[in-house]
Steps between C-alpha positions, in 0.01 A plus 500: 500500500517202311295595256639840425813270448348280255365820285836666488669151415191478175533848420908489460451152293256721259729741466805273445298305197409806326828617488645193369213512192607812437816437436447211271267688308742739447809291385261335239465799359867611471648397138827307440680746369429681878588213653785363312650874552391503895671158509772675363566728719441318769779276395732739420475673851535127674788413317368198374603346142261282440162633341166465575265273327285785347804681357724152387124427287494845344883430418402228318210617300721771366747306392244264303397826349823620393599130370236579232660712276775220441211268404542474138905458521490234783236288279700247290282226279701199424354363232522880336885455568532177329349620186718546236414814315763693215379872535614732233454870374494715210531877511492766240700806704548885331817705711661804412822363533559176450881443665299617808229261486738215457708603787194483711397179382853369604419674846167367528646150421769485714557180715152344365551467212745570147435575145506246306500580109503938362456588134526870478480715180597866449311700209562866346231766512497836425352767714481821322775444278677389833670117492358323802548118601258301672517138631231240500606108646367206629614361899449154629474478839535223762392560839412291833135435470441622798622839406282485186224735596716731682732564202200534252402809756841623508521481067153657503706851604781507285268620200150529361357113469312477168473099474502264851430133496551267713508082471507208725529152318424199812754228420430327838421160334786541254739574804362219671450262198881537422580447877313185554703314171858649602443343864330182300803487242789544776349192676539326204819593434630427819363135489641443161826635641477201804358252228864590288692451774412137521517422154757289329364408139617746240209533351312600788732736607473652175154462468434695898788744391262601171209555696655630790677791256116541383372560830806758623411682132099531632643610839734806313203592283237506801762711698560762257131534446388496892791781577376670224130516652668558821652788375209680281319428794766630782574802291230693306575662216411910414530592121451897450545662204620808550507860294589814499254787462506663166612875451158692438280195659376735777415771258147727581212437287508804243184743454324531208728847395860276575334281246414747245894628542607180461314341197638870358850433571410146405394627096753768497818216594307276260546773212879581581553181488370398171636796388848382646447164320426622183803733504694212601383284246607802231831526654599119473247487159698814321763321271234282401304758406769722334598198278152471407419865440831508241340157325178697491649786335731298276174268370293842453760705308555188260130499472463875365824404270338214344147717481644780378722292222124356425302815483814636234489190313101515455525878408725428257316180279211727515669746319614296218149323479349865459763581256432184310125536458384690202216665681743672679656688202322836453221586263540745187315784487228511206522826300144594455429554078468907411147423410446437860736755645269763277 
C-alpha cells in the first residue's frame, strides 16, 4: 500500500513540474507589446493606477523616441552663441506690381523687424502706343537675426529671385577687443576719479582733470562703436532691389513666318518714315528754298542779258570789220574782147 502511495505521490510531482515548464516556456515567448497590453487590461479590470513594470518601460522608450524629432531645436552650442557674426543679404526681386510687393514686405516684417532706408523710382513706357508706369526701388531692411532665414524664405515668394547672396562678416574679436578696453578704461577712470578727490594742488587737479576728460572721450568713442557692432550684429540687414516686370517681357518666341512679317513691317515703317522725314524737312526747308529758286532765276536771267548783249555786240564789230576789208568789196566782171566772143 505504501508503495502504490509513493508512485502516485512521484507521478503527481512529474506532472506538477511539467506543467510549470510549460508555462515558462510559454511566457518567454509572448512579446512586450502582448504583455504590456495583457498588463493592461489586467489593470484596468482591477482598478489599479499604478502600471506594471513592462508597460511603465515601454512608456518610456516611446517617449525617448518621440523626444527625437525636437533634437536639433533643443541643441544649443555656447560658444556658437557667443560668436559675433553681422549676416546680411542682397536680392534682385521681379513683381508684377510693385505697391503689392512692398505691402508684403511690410507684412512679412512686421514685429521683427522695420525698413530702414527706400529709394524708389517711377519710369514711363509705352505699350502699344499705350502710356504705362512702372516702378523699380531699392529697400533696406533690418530684422532680428534670428528671423533672418525665415524672412529670406518668406521674400523668396513675393516675386521671381534673379540675384541672392548672402554674407556673414565674424567680428567676435572686434566685439570682444572693444569690450575688454571699455571695462579696462572705466577702471581707470574710476581710480582717477578717487585719485581727484584727494587732490589739493592746482596743478594736479588740472593735470588728472586733462587726462581724466581723455579717458571719458575713449570711453564715448568705444561705446558708440561697440553699440554699433551690437546692433549690425543684433539686427541683420536685407537689401533687395526690387522691379517691376516690363510690358511685353513674357512675350512667345516668334516663328520663323512672325519674323518674316515683322522684318516686312520693319522695311515698310522704315520707308514711311524716311519718307515722312524728308517731307518734313521740305516743309520747314521751303522758304529757304523759294528764296533760293528766285536768286537762281534772277542770277540766270541776268546771265542770258549780259550773253545776249555780248553775242549782239560781237555780231555787230564783225560787220564793220567785213565792211572795212577790201576783199570784201565785190569783183568786176571782165568783158571778154569780140575777138574772143567770135
Amino acid at each position: 500500500m505504501k508503495r502504490k502511495l509513493f508512485g502516485l505521490f512521484l507521478a503527481a510531482s512529474l506532472l506538477m513540474t511539467a506543467a510549470a515548464g510549460c508555462a515558462s516556456k510559454k511566457a518567454e515567448m509572448t512579446t512586450p507589446a502582448d504583455r504590456s497590453s495583457s498588463a493592461g487590461r489586467s489593470t484596468a479590470g482591477s482598478g489599479y493606477d499604478v502600471l506594471p513594470e513592462a508597460a511603465s518601460e515601454e512608456a518610456a522608450y516611446g517617449d525617448s523616441l518621440a523626444g527625437l524629432g525636437n533634437l536639433v531645436d533643443d541643441i544649443s552650442n555656447p560658444i556658437l552663441d557667443e560668436r559675433k557674426i553681422i549676416r546680411s543679404a542682397n536680392l534682385s526681386i521681379e513683381v508684377e506690381n510693385f505697391d503689392t510687393a512692398f505691402g508684403n514686405i511690410k507684412t512679412i516684417i512686421n514685429g521683427i523687424g522695420f525698413i530702414q532706408e527706400t529709394n524708389i523710382n517711377t519710369e514711363r513706357v509705352y505699350d502699344n502706343e499705350e502710356v504705362k508706369f512702372i516702378k523699380r526701388g531699392t529697400i533696406v531692411l533690418r530684422v532680428d537675426r534670428s528671423k533672418f532665414d525665415s524672412v529670406l524664405d518668406r521674400l523668396n515668394g513675393i516675386g521671381e529671385v534673379y540675384n541672392y547672396t548672402t554674407h556673414g562678416d565674424d567680428v567676435t574679436e572686434q566685439y570682444y577687443d572693444v569690450e575688454s578696453r571699455l571695462r579696462l578704461l572705466r577702471l581707470e577712470q574710476e581710480k582717477i576719479e578717487a585719485y581727484l578727490a584727494k587732490l589739493n594742488d592746482l596743478d594736479q587737479i588740472f593735470k588728472a582733470e586733462s587726462k581724466l576728460t581723455e579717458i571719458r572721450y575713449q570711453i564715448e568713442s568705444l561705446t558708440g562703436k561697440l553699440n554699433k557692432l551690437s546692433s549690425l550684429v543684433e539686427l541683420s540687414t536685407i537689401t533687395i532691389d526690387m522691379y517691376e516686370k516690363r510690358p511685353g517681357s513674357d512675350a512667345k518666341p516668334m516663328t520663323y513666318g512672325e519674323k518674316l512679317l515683322e522684318s516686312l513691317k520693319g522695311s515698310l515703317l522704315g520707308v514711311v518714315e524716311f519718307l515722312g522725314g524728308f517731307l518734313l524737312f521740305i516743309v520747314s526747308a521751303l522758304p529757304v528754298l523759294i528764296l533760293l529758286a528766285l536768286f537762281a532765276w534772277v542770277c540766270v536771267a541776268v546771265y542770258r542779258r549780259i550773253a545776249r548783249n555780248r553775242r549782239l555786240g560781237y555780231g555787230a564789230a564783225d560787220a564793220a570789220a567785213v565792211k572795212a576789208r577790201p576783199e570784201a568789196q565785190p569783183e568786176k566782171k571782165q568783158e571778154t574782147p569780140p575777138e574772143e566772143k567770135q
